[in-house]
C-alpha positions as CSV (number, residue, x, y, z in Angstrom):
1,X,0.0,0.0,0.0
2,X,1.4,3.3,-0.8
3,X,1.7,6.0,1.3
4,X,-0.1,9.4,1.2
5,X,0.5,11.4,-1.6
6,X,-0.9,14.2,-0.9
7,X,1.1,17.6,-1.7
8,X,1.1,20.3,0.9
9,X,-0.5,23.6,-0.2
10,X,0.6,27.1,-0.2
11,X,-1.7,30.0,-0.9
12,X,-0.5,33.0,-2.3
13,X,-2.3,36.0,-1.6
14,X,-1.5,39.1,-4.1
15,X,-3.1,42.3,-5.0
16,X,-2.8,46.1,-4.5
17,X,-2.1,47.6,-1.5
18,X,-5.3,47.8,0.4
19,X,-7.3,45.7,-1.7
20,X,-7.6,43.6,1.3
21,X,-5.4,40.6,0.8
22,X,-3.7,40.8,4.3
23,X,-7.0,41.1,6.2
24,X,-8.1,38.2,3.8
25,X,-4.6,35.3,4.4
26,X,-4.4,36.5,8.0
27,X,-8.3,35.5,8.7
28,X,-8.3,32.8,6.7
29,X,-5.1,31.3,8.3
30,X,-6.8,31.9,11.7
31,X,-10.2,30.1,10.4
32,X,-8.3,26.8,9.6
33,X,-5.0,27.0,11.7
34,X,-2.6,27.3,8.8
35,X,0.9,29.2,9.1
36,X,0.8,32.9,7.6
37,X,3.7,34.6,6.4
38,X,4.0,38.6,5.1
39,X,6.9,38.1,3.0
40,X,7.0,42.1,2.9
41,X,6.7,42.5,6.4
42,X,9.1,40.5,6.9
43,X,11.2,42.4,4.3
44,X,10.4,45.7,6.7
45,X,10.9,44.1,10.1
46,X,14.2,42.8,9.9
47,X,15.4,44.8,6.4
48,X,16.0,41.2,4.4
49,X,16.4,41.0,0.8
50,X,14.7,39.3,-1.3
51,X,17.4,36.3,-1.3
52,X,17.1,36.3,2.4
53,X,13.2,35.9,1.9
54,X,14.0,32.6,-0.5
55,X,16.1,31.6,2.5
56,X,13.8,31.8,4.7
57,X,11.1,30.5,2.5
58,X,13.2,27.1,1.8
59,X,13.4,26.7,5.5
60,X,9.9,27.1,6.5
61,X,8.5,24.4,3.1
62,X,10.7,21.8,5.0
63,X,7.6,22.1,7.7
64,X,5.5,20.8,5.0
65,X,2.7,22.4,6.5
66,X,0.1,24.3,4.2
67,X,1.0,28.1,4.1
68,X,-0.6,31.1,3.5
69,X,2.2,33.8,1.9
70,X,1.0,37.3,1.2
71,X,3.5,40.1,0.0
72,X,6.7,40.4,-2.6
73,X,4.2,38.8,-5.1
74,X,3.5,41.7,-7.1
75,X,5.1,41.1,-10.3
76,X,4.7,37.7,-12.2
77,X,8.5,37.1,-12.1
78,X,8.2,37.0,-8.4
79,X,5.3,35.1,-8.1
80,X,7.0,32.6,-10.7
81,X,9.7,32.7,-8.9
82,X,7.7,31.5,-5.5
83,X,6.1,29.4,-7.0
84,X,8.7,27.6,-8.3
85,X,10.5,27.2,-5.3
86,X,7.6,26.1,-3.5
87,X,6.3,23.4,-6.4
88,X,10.5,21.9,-6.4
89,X,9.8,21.8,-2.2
90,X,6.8,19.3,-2.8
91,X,4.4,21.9,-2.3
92,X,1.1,22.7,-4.6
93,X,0.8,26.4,-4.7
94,X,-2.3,28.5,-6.0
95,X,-2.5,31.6,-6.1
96,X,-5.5,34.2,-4.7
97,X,-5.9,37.4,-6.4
98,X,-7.9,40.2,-4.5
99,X,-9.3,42.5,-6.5
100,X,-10.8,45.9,-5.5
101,X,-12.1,48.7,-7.6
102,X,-9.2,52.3,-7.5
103,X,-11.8,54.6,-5.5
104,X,-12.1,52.1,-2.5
105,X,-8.2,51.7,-2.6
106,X,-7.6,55.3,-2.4
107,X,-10.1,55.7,0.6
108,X,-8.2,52.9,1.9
109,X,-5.3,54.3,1.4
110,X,-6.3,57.6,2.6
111,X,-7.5,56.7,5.8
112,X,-4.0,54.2,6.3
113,X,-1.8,57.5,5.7
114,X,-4.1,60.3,7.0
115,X,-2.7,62.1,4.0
116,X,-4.3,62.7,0.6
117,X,-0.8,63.1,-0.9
118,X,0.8,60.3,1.2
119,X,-2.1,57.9,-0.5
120,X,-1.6,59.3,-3.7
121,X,1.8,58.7,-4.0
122,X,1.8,55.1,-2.5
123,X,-1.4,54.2,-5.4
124,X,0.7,56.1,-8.1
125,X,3.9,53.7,-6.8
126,X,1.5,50.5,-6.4
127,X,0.0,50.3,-9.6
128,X,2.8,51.2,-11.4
129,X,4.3,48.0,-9.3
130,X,1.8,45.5,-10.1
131,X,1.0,43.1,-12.3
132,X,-1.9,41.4,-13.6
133,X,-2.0,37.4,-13.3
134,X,-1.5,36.2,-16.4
135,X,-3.7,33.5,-18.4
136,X,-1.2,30.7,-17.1
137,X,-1.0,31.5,-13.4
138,X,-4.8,31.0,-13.1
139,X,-5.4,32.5,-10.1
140,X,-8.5,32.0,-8.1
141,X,-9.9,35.5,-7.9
142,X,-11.7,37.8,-5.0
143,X,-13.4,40.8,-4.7
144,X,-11.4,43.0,-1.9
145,X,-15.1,44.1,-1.3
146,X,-16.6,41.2,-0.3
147,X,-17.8,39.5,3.3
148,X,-14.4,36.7,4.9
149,X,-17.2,34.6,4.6
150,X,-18.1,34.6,1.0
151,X,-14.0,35.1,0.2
152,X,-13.3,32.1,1.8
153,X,-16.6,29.8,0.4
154,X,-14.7,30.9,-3.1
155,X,-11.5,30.3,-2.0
156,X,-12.3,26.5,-0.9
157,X,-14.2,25.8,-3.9
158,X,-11.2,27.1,-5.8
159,X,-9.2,24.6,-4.7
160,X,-11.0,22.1,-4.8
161,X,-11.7,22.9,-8.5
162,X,-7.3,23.1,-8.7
163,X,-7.5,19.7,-7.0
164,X,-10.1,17.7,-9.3
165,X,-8.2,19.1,-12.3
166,X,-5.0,18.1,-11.2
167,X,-6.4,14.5,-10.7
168,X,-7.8,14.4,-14.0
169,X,-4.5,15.0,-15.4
């Protein structure tokens, strides 16, 4: 009899800034009692770089436990790049994008810097930044707008839907 096969999962949450995605991995870790990681808080907190983040990264997949990652995912090089890493660590990684419309980002972002020019520039910075998943990452995507509830409901089925397709293959 073999043994299980089962990959461990990483989500990775990306979107702009204040579009919700750190509320979103940090409840949802909480809900089901997975490990959450803010790879750009952790970037801040202790001034890594981003080879130190990979470091760190390759340390914390020998867990095996399923992760929730948010941050340094902006680009699709980076998130590649994640992913990549993760996938060669045994892992199955998905990705989650949150998606909220500019006018409740900049209120967001308003209220976050108590500064119409502070939230102007960050936006202007942001979304110059960012980058679209393409047709190949197929994320599993969320409305920054909606109820935890209704976030995570999609989430679930998401990967469950990443789960039947990858048996099918």
């Amino acid at each position: 009899m073999e043994g299980n096969k089962t990959k461990p999962r990483a989500i990775l949450v990306f979107g702009a800034p204040c579009s919700g995605k750190t509320t979103f991995a940090a409840r949802f870790a909480t809900k089901f009692s997975l490990a959450f990681y803010d790879l750009d808080e952790l970037k801040e907190e202790h001034k890594f770089t981003r080879k130190n983040i990979i470091l760190i990264l390759g340390l914390i997949t020998r867990t095996k436990q399923t992760i929730i990652i948010e941050g340094g995912l902006d680009t699709e090089r980076e998130r590649s790049e994640i992913r990549s890493l993760l996938y060669n660590a045994g892992y199955d990684p998905s990705l989650v994008w949150i998606q909220t419309d500019a006018s409740t980002i900049r209120n967001r972002l308003k209220s976050k810097y108590h500064s119409l020019a502070k939230a102007k520039e960050a936006y202007n910075l942001a979304i110059d930044r960012i980058e679209a998943p393409s047709d190949a990452e197929s994320p599993i995507i969320l409305s920054g707008k909606h109820t935890f509830e209704t976030q995570a409901k999609h989430v679930i089925s998401g990967l469950a839907d990443l789960s039947a397709n990858d048996r099918k293959r």
